[in-house]
PyMOL Python script that loads the backbone (N, CA, C, O; Angstrom):
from pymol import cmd

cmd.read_pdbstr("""\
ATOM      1  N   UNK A   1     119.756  77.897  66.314  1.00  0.00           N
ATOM      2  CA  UNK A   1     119.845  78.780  65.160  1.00  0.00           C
ATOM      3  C   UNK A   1     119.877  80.228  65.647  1.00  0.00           C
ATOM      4  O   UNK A   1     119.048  80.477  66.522  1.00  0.00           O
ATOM      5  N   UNK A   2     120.631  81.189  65.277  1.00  0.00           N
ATOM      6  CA  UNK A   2     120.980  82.500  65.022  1.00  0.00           C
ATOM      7  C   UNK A   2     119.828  83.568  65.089  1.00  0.00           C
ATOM      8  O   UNK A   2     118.947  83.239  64.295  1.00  0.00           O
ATOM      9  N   UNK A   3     119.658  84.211  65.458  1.00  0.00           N
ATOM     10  CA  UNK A   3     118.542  85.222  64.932  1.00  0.00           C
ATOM     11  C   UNK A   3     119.034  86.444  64.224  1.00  0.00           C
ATOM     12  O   UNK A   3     119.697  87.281  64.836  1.00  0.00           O
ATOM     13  N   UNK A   4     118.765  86.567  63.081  1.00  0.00           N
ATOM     14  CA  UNK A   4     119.581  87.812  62.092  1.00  0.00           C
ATOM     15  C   UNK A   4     118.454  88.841  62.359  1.00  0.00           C
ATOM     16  O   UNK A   4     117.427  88.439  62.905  1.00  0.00           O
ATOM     17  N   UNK A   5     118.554  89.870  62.083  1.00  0.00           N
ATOM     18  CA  UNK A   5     118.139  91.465  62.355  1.00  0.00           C
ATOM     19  C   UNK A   5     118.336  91.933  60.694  1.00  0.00           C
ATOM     20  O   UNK A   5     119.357  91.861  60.009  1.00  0.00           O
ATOM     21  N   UNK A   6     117.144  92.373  60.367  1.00  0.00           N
ATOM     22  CA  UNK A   6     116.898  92.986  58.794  1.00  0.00           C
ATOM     23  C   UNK A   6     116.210  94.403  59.277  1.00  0.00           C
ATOM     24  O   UNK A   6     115.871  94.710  60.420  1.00  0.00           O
ATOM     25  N   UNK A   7     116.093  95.259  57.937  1.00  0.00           N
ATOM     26  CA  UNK A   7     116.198  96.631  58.599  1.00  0.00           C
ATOM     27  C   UNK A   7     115.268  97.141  56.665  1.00  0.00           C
ATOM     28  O   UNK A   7     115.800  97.522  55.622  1.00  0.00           O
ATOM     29  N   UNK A   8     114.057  96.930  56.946  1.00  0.00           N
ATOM     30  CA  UNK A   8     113.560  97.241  55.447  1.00  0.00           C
ATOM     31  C   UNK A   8     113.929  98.655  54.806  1.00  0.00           C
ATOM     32  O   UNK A   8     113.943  99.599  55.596  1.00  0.00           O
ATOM     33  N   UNK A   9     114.153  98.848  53.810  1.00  0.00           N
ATOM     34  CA  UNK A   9     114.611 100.333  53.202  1.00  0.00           C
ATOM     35  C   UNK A   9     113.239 101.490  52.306  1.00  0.00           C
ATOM     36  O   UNK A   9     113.284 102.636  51.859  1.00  0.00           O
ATOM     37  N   UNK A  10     111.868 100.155  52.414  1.00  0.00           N
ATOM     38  CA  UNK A  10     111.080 100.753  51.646  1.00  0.00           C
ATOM     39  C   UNK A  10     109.849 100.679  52.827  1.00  0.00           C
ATOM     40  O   UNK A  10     108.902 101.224  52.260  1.00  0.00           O
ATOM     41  N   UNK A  11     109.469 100.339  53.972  1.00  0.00           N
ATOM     42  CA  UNK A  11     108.831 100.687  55.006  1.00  0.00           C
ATOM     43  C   UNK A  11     109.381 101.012  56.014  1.00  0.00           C
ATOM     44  O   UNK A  11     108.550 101.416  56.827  1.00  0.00           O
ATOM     45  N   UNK A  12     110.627 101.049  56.471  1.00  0.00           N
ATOM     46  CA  UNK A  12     111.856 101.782  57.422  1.00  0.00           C
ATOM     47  C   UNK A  12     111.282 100.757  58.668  1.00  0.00           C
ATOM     48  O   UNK A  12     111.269 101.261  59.791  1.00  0.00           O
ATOM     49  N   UNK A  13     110.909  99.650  58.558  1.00  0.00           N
ATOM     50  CA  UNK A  13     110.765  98.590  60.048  1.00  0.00           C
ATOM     51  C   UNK A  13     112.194  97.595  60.096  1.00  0.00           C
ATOM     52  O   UNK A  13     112.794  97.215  59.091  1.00  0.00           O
ATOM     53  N   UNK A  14     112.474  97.362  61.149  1.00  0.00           N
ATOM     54  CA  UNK A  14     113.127  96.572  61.362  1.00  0.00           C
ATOM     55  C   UNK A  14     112.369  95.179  62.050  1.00  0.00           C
ATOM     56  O   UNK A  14     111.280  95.107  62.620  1.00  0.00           O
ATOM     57  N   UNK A  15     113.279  94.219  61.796  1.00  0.00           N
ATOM     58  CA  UNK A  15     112.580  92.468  62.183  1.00  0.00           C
ATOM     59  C   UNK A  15     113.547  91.498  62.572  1.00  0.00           C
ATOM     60  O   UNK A  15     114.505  91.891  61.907  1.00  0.00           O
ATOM     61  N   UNK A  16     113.931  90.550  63.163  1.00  0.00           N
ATOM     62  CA  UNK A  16     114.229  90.027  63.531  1.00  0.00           C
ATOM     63  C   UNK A  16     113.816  88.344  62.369  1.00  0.00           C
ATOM     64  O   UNK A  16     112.808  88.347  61.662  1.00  0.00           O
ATOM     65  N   UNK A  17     114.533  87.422  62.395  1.00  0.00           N
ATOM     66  CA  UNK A  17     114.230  86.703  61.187  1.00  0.00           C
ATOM     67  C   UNK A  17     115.500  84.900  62.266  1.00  0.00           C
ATOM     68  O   UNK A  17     116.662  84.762  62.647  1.00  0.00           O
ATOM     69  N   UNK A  18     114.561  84.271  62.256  1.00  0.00           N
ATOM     70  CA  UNK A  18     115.571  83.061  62.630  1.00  0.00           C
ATOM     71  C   UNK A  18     116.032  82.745  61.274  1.00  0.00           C
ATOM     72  O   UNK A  18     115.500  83.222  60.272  1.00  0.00           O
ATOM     73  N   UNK A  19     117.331  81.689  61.249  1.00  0.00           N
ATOM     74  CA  UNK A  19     117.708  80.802  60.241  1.00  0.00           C
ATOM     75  C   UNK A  19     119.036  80.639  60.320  1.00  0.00           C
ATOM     76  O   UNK A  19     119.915  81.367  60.782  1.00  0.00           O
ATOM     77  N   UNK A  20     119.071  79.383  59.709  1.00  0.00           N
ATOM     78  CA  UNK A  20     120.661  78.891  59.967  1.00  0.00           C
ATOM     79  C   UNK A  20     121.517  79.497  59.531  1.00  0.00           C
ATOM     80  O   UNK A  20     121.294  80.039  58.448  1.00  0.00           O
ATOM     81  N   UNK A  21     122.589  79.642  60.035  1.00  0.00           N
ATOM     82  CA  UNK A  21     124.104  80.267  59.390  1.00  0.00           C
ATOM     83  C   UNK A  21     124.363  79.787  58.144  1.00  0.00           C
ATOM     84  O   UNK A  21     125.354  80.238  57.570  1.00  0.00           O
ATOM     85  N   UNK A  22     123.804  79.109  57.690  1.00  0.00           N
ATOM     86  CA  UNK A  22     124.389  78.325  56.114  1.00  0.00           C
ATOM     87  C   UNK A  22     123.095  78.990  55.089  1.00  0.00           C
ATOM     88  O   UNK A  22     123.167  78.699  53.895  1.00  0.00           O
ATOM     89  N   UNK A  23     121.949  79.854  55.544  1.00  0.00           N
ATOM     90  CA  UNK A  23     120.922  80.090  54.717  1.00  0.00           C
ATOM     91  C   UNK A  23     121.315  81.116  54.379  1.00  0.00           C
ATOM     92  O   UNK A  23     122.212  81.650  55.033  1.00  0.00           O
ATOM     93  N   UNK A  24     120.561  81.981  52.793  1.00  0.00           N
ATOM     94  CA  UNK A  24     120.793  82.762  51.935  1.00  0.00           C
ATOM     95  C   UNK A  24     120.593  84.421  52.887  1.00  0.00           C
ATOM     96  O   UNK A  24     120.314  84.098  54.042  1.00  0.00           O
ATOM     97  N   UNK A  25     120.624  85.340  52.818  1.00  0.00           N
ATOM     98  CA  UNK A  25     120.298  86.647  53.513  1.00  0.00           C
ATOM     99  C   UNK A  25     118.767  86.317  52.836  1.00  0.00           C
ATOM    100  O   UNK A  25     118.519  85.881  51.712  1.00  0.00           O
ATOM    101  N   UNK A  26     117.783  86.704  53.994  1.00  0.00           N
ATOM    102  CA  UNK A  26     116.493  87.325  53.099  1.00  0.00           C
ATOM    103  C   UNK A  26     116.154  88.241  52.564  1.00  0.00           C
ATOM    104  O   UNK A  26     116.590  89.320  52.963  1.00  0.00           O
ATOM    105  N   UNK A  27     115.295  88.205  51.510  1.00  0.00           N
ATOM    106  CA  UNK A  27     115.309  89.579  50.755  1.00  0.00           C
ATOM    107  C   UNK A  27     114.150  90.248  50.508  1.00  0.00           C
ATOM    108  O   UNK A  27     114.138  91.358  49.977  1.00  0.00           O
ATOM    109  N   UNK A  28     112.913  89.502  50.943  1.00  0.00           N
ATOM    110  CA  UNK A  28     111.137  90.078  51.504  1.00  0.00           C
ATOM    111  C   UNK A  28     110.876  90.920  52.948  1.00  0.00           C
ATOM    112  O   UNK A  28     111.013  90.428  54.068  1.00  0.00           O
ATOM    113  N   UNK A  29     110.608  91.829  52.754  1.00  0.00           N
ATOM    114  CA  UNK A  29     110.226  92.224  53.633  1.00  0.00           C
ATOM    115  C   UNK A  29     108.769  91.213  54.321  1.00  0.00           C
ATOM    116  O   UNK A  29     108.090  90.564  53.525  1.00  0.00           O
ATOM    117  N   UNK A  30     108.512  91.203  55.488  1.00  0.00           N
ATOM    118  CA  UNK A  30     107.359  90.233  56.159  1.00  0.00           C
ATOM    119  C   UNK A  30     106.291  91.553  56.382  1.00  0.00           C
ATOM    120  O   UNK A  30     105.187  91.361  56.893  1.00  0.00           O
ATOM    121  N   UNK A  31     106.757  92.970  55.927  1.00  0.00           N
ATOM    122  CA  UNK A  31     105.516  93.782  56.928  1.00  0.00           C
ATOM    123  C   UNK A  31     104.645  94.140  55.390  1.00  0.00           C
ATOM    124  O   UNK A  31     103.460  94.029  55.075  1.00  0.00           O
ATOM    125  N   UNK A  32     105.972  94.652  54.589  1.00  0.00           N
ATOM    126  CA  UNK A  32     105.777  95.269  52.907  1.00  0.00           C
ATOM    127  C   UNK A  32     105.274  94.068  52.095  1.00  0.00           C
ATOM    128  O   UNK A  32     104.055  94.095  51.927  1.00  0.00           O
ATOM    129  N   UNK A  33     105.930  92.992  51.534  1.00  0.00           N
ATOM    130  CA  UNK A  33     106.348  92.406  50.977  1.00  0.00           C
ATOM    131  C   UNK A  33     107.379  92.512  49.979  1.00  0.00           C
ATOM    132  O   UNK A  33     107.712  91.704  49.112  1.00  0.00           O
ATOM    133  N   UNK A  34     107.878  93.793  50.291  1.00  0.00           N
ATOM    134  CA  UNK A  34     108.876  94.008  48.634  1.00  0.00           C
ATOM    135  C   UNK A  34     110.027  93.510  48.984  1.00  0.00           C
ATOM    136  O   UNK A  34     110.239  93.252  50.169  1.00  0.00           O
ATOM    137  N   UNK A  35     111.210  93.230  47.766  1.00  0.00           N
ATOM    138  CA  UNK A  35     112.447  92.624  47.966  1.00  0.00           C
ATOM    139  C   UNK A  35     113.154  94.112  48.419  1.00  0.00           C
ATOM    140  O   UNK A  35     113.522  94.823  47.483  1.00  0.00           O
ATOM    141  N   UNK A  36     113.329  94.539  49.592  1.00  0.00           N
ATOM    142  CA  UNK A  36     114.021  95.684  50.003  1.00  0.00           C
ATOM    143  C   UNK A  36     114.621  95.813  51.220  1.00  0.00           C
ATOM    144  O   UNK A  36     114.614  96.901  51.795  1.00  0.00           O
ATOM    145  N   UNK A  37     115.625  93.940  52.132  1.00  0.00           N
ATOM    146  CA  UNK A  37     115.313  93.918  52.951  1.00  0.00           C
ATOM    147  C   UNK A  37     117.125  93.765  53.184  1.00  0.00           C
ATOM    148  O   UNK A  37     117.807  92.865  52.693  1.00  0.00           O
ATOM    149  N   UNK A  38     117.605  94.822  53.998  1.00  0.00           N
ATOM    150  CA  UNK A  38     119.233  94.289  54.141  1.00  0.00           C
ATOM    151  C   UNK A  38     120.075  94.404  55.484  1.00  0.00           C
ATOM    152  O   UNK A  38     120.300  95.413  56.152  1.00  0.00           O
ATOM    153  N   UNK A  39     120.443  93.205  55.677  1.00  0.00           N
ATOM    154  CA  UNK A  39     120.636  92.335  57.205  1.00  0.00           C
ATOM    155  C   UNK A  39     121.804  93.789  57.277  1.00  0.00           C
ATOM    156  O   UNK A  39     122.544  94.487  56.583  1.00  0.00           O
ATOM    157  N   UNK A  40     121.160  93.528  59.038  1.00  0.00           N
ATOM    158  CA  UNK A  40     122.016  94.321  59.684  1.00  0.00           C
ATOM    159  C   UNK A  40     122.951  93.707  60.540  1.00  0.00           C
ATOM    160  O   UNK A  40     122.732  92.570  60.958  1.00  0.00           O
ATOM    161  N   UNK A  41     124.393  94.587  60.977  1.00  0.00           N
ATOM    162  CA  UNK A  41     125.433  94.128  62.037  1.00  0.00           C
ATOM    163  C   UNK A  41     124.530  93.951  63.287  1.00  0.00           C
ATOM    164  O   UNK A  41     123.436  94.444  63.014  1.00  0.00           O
ATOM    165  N   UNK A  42     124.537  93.613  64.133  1.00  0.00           N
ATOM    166  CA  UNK A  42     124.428  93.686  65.677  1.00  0.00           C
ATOM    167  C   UNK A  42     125.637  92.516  66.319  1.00  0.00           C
ATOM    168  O   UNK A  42     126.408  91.657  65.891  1.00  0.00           O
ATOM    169  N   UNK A  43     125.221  93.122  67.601  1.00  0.00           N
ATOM    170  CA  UNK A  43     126.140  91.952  68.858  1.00  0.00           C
ATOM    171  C   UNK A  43     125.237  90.557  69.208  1.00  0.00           C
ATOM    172  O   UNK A  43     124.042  90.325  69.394  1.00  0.00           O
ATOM    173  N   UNK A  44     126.443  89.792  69.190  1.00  0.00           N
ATOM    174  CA  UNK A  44     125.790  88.433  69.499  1.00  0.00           C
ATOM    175  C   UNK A  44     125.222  88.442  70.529  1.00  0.00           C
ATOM    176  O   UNK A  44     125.346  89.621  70.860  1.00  0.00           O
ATOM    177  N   UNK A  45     124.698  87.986  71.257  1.00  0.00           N
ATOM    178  CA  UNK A  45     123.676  87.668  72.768  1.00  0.00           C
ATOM    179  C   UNK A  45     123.857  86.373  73.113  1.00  0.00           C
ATOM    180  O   UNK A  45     122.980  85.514  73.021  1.00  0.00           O
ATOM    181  N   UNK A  46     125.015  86.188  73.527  1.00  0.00           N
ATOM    182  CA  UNK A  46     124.899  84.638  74.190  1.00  0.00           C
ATOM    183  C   UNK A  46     125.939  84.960  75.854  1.00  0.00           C
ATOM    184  O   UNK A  46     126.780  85.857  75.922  1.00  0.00           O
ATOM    185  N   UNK A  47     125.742  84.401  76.540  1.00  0.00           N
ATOM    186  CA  UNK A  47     126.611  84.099  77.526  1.00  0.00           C
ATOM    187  C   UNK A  47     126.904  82.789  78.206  1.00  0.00           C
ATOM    188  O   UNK A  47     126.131  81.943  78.655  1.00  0.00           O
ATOM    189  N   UNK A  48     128.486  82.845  78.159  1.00  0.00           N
ATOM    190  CA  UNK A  48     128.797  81.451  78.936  1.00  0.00           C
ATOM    191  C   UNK A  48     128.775  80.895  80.185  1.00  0.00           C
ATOM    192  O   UNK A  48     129.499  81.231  81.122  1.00  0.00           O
ATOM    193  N   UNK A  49     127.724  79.824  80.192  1.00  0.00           N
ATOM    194  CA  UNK A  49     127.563  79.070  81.797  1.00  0.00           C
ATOM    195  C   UNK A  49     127.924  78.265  81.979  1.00  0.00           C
ATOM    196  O   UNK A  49     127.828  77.285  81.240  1.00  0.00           O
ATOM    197  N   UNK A  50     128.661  78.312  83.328  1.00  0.00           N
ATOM    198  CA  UNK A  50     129.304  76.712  83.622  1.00  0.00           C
ATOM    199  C   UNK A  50     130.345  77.476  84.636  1.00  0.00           C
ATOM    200  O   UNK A  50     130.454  78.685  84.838  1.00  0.00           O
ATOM    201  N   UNK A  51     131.127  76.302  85.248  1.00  0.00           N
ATOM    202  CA  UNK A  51     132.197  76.489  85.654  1.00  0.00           C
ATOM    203  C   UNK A  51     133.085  76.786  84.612  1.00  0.00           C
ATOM    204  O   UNK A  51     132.814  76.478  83.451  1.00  0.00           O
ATOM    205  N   UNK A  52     134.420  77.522  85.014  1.00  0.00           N
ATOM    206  CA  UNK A  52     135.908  77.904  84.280  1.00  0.00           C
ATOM    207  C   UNK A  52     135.185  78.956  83.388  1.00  0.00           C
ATOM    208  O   UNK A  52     135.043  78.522  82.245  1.00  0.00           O
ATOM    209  N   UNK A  53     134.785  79.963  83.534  1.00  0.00           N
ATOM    210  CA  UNK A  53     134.682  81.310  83.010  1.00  0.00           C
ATOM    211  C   UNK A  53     134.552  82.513  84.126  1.00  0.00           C
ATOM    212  O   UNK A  53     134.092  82.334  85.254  1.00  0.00           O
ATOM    213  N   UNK A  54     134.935  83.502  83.725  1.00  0.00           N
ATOM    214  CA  UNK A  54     134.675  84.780  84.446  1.00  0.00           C
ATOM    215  C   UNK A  54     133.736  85.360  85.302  1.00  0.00           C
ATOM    216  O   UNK A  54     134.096  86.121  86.200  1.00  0.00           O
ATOM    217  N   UNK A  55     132.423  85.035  85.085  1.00  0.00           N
ATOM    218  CA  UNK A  55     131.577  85.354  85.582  1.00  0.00           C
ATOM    219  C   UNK A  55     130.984  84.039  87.176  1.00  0.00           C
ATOM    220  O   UNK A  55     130.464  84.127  88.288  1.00  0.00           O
ATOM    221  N   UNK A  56     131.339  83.339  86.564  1.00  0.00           N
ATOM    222  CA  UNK A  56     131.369  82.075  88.200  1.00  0.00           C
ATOM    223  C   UNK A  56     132.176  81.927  88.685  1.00  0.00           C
ATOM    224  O   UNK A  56     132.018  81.189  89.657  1.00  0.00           O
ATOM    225  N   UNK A  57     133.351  82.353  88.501  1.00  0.00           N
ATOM    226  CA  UNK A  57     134.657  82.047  89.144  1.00  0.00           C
ATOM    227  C   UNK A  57     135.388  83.212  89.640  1.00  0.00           C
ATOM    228  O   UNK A  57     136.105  83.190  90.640  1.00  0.00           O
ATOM    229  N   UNK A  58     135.169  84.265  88.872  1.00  0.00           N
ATOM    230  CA  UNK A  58     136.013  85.322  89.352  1.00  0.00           C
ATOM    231  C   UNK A  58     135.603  86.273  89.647  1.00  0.00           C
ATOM    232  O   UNK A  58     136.165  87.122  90.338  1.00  0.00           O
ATOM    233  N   UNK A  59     134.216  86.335  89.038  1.00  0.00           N
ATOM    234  CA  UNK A  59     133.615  88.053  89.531  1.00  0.00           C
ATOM    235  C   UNK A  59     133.412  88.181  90.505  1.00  0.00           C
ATOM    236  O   UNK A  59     133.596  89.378  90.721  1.00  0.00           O
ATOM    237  N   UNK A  60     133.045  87.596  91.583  1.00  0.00           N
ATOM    238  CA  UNK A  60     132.544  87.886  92.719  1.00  0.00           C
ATOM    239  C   UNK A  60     133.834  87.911  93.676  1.00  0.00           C
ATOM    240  O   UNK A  60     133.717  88.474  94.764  1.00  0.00           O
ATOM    241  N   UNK A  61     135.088  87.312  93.311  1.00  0.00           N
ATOM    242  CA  UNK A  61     135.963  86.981  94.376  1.00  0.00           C
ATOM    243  C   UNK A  61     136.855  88.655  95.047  1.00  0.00           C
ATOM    244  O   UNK A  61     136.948  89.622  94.292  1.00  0.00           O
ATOM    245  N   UNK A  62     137.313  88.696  96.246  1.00  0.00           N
ATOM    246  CA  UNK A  62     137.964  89.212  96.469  1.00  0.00           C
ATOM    247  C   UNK A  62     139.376  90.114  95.929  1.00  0.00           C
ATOM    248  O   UNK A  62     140.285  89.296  96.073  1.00  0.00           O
ATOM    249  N   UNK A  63     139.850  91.109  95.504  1.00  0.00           N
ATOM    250  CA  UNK A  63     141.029  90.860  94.564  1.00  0.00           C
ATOM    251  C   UNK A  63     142.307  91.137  95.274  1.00  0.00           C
ATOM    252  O   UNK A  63     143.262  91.647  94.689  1.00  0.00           O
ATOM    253  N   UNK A  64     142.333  90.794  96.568  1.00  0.00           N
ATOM    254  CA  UNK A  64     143.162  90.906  97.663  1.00  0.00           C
ATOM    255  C   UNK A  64     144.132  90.091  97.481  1.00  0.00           C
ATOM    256  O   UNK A  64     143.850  88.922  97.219  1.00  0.00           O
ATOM    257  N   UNK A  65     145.769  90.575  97.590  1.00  0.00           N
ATOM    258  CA  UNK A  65     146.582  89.361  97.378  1.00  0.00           C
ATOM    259  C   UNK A  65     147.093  89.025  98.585  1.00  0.00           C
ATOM    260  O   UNK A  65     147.936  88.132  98.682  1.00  0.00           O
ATOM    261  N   UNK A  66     146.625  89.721  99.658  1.00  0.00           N
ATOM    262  CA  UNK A  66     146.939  89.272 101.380  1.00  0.00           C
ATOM    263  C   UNK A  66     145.745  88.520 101.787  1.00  0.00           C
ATOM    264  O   UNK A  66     144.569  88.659 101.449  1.00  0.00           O
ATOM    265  N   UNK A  67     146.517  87.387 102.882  1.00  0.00           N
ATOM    266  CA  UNK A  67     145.326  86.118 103.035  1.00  0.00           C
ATOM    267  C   UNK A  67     145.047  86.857 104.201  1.00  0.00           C
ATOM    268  O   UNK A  67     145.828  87.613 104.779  1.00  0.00           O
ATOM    269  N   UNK A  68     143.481  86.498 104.616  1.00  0.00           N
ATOM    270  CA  UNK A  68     142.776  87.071 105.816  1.00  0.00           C
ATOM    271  C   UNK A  68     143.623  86.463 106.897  1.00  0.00           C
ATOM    272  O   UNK A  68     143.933  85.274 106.820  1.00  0.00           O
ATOM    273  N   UNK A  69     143.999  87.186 107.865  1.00  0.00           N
ATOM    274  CA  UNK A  69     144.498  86.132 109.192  1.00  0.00           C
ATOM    275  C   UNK A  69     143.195  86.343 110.315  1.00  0.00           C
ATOM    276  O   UNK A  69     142.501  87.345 110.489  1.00  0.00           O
ATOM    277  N   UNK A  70     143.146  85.091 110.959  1.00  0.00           N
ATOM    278  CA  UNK A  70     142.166  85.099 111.849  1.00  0.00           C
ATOM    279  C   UNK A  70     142.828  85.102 113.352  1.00  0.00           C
ATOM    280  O   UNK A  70     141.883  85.122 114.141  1.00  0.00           O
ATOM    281  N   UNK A  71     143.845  85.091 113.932  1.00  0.00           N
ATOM    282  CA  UNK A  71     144.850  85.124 114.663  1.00  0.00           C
ATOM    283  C   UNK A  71     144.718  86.376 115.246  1.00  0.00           C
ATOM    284  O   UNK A  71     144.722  87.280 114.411  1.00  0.00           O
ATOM    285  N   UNK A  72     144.587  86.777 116.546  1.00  0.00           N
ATOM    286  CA  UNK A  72     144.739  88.234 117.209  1.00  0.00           C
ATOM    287  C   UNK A  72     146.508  88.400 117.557  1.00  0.00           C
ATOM    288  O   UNK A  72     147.091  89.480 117.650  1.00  0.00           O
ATOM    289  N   UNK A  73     147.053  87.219 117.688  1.00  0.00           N
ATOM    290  CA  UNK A  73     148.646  86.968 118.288  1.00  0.00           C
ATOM    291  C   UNK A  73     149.209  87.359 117.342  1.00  0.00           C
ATOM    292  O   UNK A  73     148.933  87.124 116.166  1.00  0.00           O
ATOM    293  N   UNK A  74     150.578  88.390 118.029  1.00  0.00           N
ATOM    294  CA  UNK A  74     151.174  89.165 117.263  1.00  0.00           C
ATOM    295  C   UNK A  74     152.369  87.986 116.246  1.00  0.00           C
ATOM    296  O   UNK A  74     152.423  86.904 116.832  1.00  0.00           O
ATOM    297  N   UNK A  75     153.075  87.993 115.214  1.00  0.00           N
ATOM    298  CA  UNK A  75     154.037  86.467 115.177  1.00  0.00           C
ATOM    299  C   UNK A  75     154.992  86.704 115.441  1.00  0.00           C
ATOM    300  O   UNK A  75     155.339  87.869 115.243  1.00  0.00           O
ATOM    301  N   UNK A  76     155.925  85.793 116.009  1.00  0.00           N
ATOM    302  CA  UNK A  76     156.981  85.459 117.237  1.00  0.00           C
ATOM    303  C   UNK A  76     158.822  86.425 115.830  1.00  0.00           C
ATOM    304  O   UNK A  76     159.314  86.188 114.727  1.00  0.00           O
ATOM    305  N   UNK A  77     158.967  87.099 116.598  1.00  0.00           N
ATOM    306  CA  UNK A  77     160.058  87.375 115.508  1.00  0.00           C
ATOM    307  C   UNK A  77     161.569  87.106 116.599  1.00  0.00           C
ATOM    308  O   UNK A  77     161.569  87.290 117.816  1.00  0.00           O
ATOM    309  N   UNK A  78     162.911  86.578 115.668  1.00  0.00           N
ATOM    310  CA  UNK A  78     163.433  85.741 116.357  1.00  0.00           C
ATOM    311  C   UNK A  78     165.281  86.673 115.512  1.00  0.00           C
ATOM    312  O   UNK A  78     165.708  86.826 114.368  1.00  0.00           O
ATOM    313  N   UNK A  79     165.711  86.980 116.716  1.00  0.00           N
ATOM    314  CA  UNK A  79     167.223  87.634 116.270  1.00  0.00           C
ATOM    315  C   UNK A  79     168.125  86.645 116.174  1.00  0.00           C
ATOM    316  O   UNK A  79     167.799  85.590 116.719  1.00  0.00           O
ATOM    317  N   UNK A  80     169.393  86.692 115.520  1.00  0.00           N
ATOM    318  CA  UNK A  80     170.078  85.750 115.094  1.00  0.00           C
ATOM    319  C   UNK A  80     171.194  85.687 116.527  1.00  0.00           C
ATOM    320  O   UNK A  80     171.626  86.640 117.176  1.00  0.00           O
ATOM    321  N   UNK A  81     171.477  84.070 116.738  1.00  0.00           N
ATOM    322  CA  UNK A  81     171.912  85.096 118.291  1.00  0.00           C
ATOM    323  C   UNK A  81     173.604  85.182 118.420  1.00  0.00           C
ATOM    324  O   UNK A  81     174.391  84.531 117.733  1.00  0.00           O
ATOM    325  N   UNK A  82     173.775  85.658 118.937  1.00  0.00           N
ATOM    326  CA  UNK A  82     175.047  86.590 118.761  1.00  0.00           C
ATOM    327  C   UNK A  82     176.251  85.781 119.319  1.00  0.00           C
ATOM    328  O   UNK A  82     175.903  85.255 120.376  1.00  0.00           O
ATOM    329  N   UNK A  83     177.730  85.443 118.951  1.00  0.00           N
ATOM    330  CA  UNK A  83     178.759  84.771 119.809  1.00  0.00           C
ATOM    331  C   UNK A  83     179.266  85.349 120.281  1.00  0.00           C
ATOM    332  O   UNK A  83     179.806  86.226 119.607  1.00  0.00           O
ATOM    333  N   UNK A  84     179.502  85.355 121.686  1.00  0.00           N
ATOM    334  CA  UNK A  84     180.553  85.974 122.246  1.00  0.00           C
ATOM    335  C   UNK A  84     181.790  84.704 122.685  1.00  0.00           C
ATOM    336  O   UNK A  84     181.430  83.640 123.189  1.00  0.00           O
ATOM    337  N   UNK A  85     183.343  85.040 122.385  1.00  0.00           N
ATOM    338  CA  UNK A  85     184.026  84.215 123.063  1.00  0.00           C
ATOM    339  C   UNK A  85     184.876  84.713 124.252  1.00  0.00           C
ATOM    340  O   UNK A  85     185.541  83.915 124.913  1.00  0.00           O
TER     341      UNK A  85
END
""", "prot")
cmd.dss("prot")
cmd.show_as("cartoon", "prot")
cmd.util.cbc("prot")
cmd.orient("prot")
């Protein structure tokens, strides 16, 4: 379940309130008791774990599109060779 954020208008506290996505907005304040209580926007707080997301798979990687060579040898380059008749 969700945790909604209420923001009282007649004691100026804010609260935090669990309940399901399918329940009514509340309308008591828990500090006052008066009906003066109206849900606020915020950002969700969840993050995704697991493999196949951004944060395990890609953040940490390199963003190099040249592969490391481990090779000190220079590579063999080869001219096309020439006819003479």
């Amino acid at each position: 379940m969700p945790l909604y954020e209420y923001h009282c208008t007649a004691c100026n506290k804010d609260t935090e309130i669990l309940q399901k996505m399918s329940d009514e907005p509340e309308k008591t304040c828990p500090h006052c008791h008066k009906d003066t209580l109206t849900k606020q926007i915020s950002a969700a707080g969840f993050q995704l774990k697991g493999t196949g997301w951004y944060v395990t798979d890609f953040k940490n990687k390199p963003t190099s599109a040249k592969p490391e060579t481990t090779s000190t040898e220079k590579p063999v380059t080869t001219k096309p060779s020439e006819k003479t008749d």
